[in-house]
C-alpha positions in Angstrom: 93.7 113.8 107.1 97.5 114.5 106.2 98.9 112.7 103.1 102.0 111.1 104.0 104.7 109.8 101.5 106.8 106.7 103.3 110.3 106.8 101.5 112.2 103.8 101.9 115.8 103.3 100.6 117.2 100.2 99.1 120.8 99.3 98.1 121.8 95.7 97.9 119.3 95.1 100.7 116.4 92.9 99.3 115.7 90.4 102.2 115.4 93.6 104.8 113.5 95.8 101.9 110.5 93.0 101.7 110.4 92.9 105.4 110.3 96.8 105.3 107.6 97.5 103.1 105.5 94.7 104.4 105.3 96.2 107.8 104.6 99.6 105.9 102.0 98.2 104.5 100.1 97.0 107.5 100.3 100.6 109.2 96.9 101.2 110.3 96.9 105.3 109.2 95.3 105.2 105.9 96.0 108.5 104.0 99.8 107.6 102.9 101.5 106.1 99.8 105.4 104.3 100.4 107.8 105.5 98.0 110.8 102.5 96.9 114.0 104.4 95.8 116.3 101.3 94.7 119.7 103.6 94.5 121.9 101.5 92.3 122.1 98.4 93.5 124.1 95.6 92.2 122.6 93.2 93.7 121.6 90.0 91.6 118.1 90.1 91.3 117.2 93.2 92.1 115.0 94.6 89.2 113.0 91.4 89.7 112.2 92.0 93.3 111.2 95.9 92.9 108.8 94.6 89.9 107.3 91.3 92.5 106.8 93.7 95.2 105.1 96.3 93.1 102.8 93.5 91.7 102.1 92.6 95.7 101.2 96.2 96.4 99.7 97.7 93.6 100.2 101.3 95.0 103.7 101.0 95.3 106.1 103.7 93.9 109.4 102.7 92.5 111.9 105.4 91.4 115.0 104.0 89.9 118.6 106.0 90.6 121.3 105.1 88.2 123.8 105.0 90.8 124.1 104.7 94.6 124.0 108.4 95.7 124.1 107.5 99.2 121.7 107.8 101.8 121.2 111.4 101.8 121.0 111.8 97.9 119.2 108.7 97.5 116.3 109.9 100.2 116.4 113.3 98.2 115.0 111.5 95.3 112.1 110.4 97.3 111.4 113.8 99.0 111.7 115.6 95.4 108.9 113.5 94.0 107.0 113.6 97.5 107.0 117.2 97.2 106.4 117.3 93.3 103.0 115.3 94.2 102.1 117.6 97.1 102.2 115.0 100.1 101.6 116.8 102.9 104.8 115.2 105.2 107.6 113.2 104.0 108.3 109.6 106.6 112.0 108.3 106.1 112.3 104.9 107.0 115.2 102.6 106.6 115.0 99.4 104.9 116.7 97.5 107.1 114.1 98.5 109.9 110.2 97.2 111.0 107.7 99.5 111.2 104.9 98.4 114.7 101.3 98.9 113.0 100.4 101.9 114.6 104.1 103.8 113.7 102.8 106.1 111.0 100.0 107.0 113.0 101.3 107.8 116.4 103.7 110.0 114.4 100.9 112.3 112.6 99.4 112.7 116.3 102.1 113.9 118.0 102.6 116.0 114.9 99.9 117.8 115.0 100.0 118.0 118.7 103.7 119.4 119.6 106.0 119.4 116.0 105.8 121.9 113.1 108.9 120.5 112.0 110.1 117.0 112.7 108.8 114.5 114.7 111.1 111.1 115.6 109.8 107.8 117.7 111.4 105.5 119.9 114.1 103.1 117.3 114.1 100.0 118.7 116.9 97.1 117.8 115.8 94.3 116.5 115.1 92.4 119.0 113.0 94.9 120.9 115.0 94.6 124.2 116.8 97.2 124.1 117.7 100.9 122.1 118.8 102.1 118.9 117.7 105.9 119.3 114.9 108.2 121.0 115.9 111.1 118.8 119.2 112.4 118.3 121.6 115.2 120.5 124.2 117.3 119.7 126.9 118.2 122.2 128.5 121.4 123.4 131.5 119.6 122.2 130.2 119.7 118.6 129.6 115.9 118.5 125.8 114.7 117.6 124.9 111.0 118.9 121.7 109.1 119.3 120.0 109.7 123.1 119.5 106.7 124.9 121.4 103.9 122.8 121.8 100.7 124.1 120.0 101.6 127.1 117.1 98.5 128.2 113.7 99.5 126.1 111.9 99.8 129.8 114.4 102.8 130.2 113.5 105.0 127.4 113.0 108.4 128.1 109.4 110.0 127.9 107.7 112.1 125.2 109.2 115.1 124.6 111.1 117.7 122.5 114.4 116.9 121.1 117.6 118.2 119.2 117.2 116.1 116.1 114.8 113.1 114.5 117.0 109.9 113.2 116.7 110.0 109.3 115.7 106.1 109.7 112.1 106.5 111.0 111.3 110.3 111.2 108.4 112.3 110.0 109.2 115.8 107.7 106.9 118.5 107.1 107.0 119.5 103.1 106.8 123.2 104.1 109.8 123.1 106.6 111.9 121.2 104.0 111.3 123.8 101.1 112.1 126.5 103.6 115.6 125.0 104.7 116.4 122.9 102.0 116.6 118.9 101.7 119.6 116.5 103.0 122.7 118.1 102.4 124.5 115.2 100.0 127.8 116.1 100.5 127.7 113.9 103.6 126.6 110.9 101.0 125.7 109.0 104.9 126.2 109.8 108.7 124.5 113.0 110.2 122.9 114.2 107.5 120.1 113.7 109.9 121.5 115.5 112.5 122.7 118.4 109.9 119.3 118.8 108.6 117.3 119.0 112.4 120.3 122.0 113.3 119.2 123.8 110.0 115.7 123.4 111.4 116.0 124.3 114.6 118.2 127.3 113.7 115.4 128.2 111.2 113.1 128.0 114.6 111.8 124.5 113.5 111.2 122.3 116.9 111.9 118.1 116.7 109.7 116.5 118.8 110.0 112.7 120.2 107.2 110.8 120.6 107.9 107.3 122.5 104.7 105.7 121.1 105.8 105.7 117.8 107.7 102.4 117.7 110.3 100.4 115.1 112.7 98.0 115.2 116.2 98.5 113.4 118.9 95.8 112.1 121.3 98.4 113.1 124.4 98.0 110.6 123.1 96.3 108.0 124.2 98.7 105.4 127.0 99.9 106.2 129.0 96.7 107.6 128.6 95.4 103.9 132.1 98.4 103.3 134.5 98.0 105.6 136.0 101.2 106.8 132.9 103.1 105.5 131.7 104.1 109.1 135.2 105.5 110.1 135.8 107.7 106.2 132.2 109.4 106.5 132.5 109.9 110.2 135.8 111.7 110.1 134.3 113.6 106.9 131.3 114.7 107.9 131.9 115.7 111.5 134.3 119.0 110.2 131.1 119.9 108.1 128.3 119.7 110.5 130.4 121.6 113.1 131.3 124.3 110.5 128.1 124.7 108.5 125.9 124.8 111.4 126.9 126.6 115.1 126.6 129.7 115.6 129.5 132.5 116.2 128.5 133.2 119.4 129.0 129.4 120.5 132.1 129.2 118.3 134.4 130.5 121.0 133.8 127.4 123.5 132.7 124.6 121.4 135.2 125.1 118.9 138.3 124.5 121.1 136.3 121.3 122.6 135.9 120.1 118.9 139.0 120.6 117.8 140.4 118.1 120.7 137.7 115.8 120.5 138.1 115.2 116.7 141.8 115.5 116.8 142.0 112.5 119.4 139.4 110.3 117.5 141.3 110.7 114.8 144.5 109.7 116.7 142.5 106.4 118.5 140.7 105.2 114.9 144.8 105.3 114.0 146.0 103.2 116.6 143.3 101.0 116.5 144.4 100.3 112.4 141.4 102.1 111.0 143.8 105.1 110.1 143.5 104.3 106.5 139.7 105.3 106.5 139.7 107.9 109.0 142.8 109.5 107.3 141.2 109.6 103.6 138.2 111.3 105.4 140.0 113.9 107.3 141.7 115.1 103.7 138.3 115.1 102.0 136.8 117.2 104.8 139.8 120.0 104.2 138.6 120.5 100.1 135.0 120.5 101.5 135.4 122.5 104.6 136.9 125.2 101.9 134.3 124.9 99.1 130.9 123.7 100.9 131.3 124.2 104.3 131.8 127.8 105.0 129.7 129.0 101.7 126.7 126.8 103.2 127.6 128.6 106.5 127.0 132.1 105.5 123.5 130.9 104.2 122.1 129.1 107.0 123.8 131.8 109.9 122.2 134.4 107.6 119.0 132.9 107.5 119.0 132.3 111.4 115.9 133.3 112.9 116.6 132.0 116.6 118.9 133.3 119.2 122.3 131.7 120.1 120.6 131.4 123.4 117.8 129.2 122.2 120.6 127.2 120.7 122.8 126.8 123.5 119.8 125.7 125.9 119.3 122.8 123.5 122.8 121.6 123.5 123.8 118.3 125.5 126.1 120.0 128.4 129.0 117.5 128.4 130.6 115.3 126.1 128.5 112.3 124.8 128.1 109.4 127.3 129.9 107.2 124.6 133.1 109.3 124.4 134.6 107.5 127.1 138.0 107.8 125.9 137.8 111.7 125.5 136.1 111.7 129.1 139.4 109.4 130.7 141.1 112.3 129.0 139.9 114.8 129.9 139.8 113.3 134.0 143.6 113.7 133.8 143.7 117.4 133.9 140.7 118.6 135.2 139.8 115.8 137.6 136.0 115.6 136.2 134.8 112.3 135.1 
């Protein structure tokens, strides 16, 4: 039986985290051990919880960061020691989600079954009745989103392979992430996940989707506590994902389609007074774009092993069914909805 390491990720979060790590600890696959990162909280009380919940479940691993080093840094500490004590498969799981009893487990099946790689389940919110993800797409715009959001739970869309697992309730294989590297942390939050399953999949690593594998998200929990935070990392990270990850024989017609897309985002988040945020993240994407971006692009194009074919048969066709500003756009000249 696989060893799993759960890693869960707290950050001024206490009430969801006990929920968490209570529904982790009713899973009902038995070879697994859940790893607590508290990533520099301030919250009051904090040290005091992490040592009441490791007294409740003795097995409990707490790993302390001195500072919040977001989600994708703060997850890296978990993965690091997951690796260090030779667990077979690394879960992510948000804090702010609920795990159903038989999560873990339907997971490692369809693992074993259909994913060398990454396998994802069906992200429920939190009231069941309707969809937070069922794995994650990325456009031939350049523009990841979650498949199937906000669509009725009845609706969700069958087993099956995938671009990209969400980072909040995914399964990771420990020999596909010392091949291709962990979470990049220059995108501190927002894609990482999505970065991470391209690096994969370019590496000839498949993402598989598994609708039996079910959890229940307080979506926003964490980030609506910063206001603005959403709009900085999104116009930040977007420039690096793009740039770090497709390949130069898609460059030539997603690259134009990007450009557009981001450029009119960027105009909308100003006009809609989040220009502030969205403004500060398209000047800290220019430094990165320069010194991470493109030397993290040589590495991972060099290192491809799949074709740009494979690629571009995996990529969402048309603009994500959310951009419905770029797609009212885009009607005016062409015609096409």
């Amino acid at each position: 039986m696989s060893s799993i390491a759960i890693v869960v990720l707290n950050w001024n979060g206490l009430d969801d985290t006990r929920l968490c790590i209570e529904s982790l600890y009713g899973q009902t696959y038995e070879n697994y051990s859940v790893v607590l990162v508290e990533n520099g909280s301030t919250e009051a009380g904090t040290e005091e919880c992490m040592l009441e919940l490791q007294q409740k479940y003795p097995g409990l691993r707490v790993i302390y960061n001195d500072r919040n080093l977001g989600f994708a840094g703060g997850v890296n500490t978990g993965i690091r020691y997951s690796i260090e004590h030779n667990f077979d498969f690394v879960a992510l799981f948000n804090n702010d989600a609920v795990a159903d009893k038989n999560w873990l487990k339907e997971l490692v099946a369809a693992q074993k079954k259909h994913s060398g790689g990454i396998t994802t389940g069906l992200l429920l919110h939190e009231d069941g009745k309707t969809i937070d993800s069922t794995g994650d797409w990325c456009s031939t715009w350049g523009l990841p989103f979650p498949r199937d959001r906000n669509k009725l739970t009845e609706d969700a869309s069958k087993s099956g392979y995938v671009f990209s697992g969400s980072g909040g309730a995914s399964l990771y294989s420990r020999a596909m992430l010392e091949e291709i590297g962990l979470f990049d942390e220059t995108f501190f939050a927002y894609y990482e996940d999505t970065d991470i399953s391209f690096r994969a999949q370019l590496n000839g690593w498949k993402v598989y989707y598994t609708s039996r594998a079910i959890a229940y998200h307080k979506q926003g929990a964490t980030s609506d506590k910063i206001p603005g935070f959403t709009v900085y990392q999104t116009f930040k990270n977007l420039p690096l994902f793009f740039t770090k990850n497709i390949p130069l024989g898609l460059l030539l017609s997603t690259w134009p389609r990007f450009t557009l897309a981001y450029t009119l985002m960027l105009g909308n988040a100003i006009k809609n007074g989040n220009g502030i945020p969205a403004l500060k993240g398209w000047g800290v994407q220019v430094y990165y774009f320069w010194f991470h971006a493109l030397p993290s692009r040589w590495t991972i194009q060099r290192n491809k092993r799949v074709s740009t074919e494979y690629i571009r048969s995996i990529l969402w066709p048309d603009l994500p069914p959310d951009q419905t500003g770029l797609r009212k756009f885009r009607k005016i000249f062409t015609g096409k909805d």
